[in-house]
C-alpha positions, 0 to 999 in steps of 0.5 A: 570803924567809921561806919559804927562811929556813925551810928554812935554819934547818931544816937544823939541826933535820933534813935531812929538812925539806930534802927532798920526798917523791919525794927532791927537795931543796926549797932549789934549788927553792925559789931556783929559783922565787924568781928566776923571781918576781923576773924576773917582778916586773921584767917587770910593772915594764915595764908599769907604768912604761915609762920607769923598768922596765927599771932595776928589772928589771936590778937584780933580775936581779942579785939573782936572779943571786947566789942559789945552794942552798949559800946561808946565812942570812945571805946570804939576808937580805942578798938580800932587804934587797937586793930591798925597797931596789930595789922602794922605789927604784923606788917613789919614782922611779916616783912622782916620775916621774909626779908630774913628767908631771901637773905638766906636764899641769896647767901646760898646763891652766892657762896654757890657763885663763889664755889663756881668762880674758885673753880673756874679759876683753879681750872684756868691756873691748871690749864696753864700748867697743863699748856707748859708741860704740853710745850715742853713736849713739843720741844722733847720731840726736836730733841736728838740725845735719848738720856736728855729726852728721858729726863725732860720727859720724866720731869713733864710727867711728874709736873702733869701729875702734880697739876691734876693731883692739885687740881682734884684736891681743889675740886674736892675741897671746894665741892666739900665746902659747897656741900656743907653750906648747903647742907647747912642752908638746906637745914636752915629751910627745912626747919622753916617749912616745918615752922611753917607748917605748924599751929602756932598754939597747938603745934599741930599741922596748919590749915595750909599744910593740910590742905596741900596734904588733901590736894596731893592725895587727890591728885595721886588718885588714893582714897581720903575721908576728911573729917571736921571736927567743932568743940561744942560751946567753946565760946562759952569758955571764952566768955566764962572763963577768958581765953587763957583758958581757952587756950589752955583747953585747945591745947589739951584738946589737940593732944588727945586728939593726937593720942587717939589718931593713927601715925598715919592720920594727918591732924591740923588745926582748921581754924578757931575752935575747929580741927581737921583730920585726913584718914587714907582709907574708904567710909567704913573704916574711916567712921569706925576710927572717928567713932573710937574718937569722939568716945577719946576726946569727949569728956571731962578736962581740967584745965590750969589757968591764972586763978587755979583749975577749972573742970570743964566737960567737953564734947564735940560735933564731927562732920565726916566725909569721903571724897568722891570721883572728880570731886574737888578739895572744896566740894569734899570740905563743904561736905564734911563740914556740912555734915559737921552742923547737921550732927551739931544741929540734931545734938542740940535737938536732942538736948532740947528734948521734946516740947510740952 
């Protein structure tokens, strides 16, 4: 921010300051490469913190939004006080956020601890119980009168028999007790992990989640094909609409994506206006299924938003590709993306239509 600071004081003092030297002004340059960093800043907030990311990814997206080149000063202040309350906003709810996971990790850890003690001390009381009724025994055996042997006898084994009745009545309970705080905490993280897993926007699987997702097939050998998928000119939605209505649309977009996907296609979020999709099969089944899908999500949406409906037509630019031999996540991703732009570029050629 200081930098774009700079170059508005300049402005002042001589516009050549404003410019490069091939004749570029420097300004739209310069916001330009400010919102890509906060766009980036959002998606590192991603994997730091899963469950809270994406809150801090769209607040800066809207930040970077507002930034024009006929900005002044001022506003320019006002975005940058406006980028540090997010990022301190998000600070003390990450913070607090994971505070609250230790907690709970260290409240099971302790009734864990305390279930041991209880034990540990049952087991210390019914030793000694044990150790009177072996005494006892040992003082039976000095004995020389058969009824009064019998009787010692008969009371050391109903003590005996009482001491390990109690002793596993205890060791029940407490083992109960423990099973079900575990369980409860066992709960307690799972719907954490699924949380975190999730888009925040449109619930489907996170960036992270899914790549794990590829990781793990790779590691175990199966065959993969990722496909990425870009909604063609959802920035004019954006901008012509505002992003509510962009909102809206990802949303709808995400569920007919869900809808014409297998239960064993895995769908996340890639990130913006991208999604991703993990197909367990080889080339030629995989591009069948991709092509049945764009047919799906292609078309025409109507979308709710503050000021009543908008129709809109929506179509979109897959990359697909399948993973090949030693070929690591980011070789396989850098290749479906690739692929993505490549049919992305040859549509707008298409568009275009020949040049007269």
């Amino acid at each position: 921010m200081i930098s774009l600071k700079k170059y508005l004081d300049g402005a002042q003092t001589g516009p050549e300051i404003l410019h490069e030297h091939d004749g570029r002004e420097l300004l739209p340059v310069a916001m330009a490469a400010y919102r890509s960093a906060l766009m980036e800043m959002g998606n590192c907030s991603l994997d730091a913190c899963p469950a809270l990311g994406d809150e801090l990814k769209r607040g800066l997206r809207k930040l970077g939004a507002s930034l024009s080149a006929q900005m002044s000063c001022e506003a320019v202040e006002a975005t940058d006080r406006g980028v540090q309350e997010e990022l301190r906003g998000w600070g003390r709810s990450t913070a607090l956020h994971y505070r609250q996971t230790t907690g709970e990790v260290k409240e099971l850890l302790i009734v864990m601890a305390r279930t041991a003690e209880s034990v540990g001390e049952r087991d210390q009381r019914c030793a000694g119980q044990i150790n009177e009724v072996t005494d006892r025994l040992k003082k039976v055996a000095c004995l020389e009168d058969l009824t009064e042997i019998r009787a010692s006898i008969q009371q050391s084994a109903a003590e005996l028999k009482s001491s390990i009745d109690r002793m596993a009545a205890e060791g029940k309970a407490a083992v109960e007790q423990l099973q079900k705080e575990v369980t409860t905490y066992r709960t307690k993280l799972e719907e954490a992990e699924e949380i975190a897993s999730r888009d925040a926007l449109t619930g489907l699987r996170s960036r992270l989640c899914v790549e794990n997702q590829i990781e793990n097939r790779i590691a175990a050998g199966h065959p993969l094909c990722v496909a990425i998928i870009d909604i063609d000119g959802f920035k004019r939605v954006n901008d012509d609409h505002g992003h509510l209505i962009g909102d809206e649309l990802l949303k709808q977009f995400a569920t007919e994506l869900t809808s014409a996907c297998r239960s064993t296609d895995v769908i996340g979020r890639w990130g913006g206006d991208e999604f991703i999709i993990l197909l367990d099969s080889g080339m030629t089944e995989a591009k069948t299924h991709i092509d049945r899908l764009r047919e799906w999500v292609c078309g025409n949406y109507t979308v709710q938003g503050t000021s009543g409906s908008r129709n809109l037509t929506v179509s979109a630019s897959i990359g697909l590709a399948e993973h090949m031999p030693n070929e690591t996540m980011k070789e396989l991703l850098d290749r479906a993306d690739a692929e993505m732009y490549r049919f992305k570029t040859a549509s707008r050629a298409m568009e275009a239509g020949p040049k007269q």
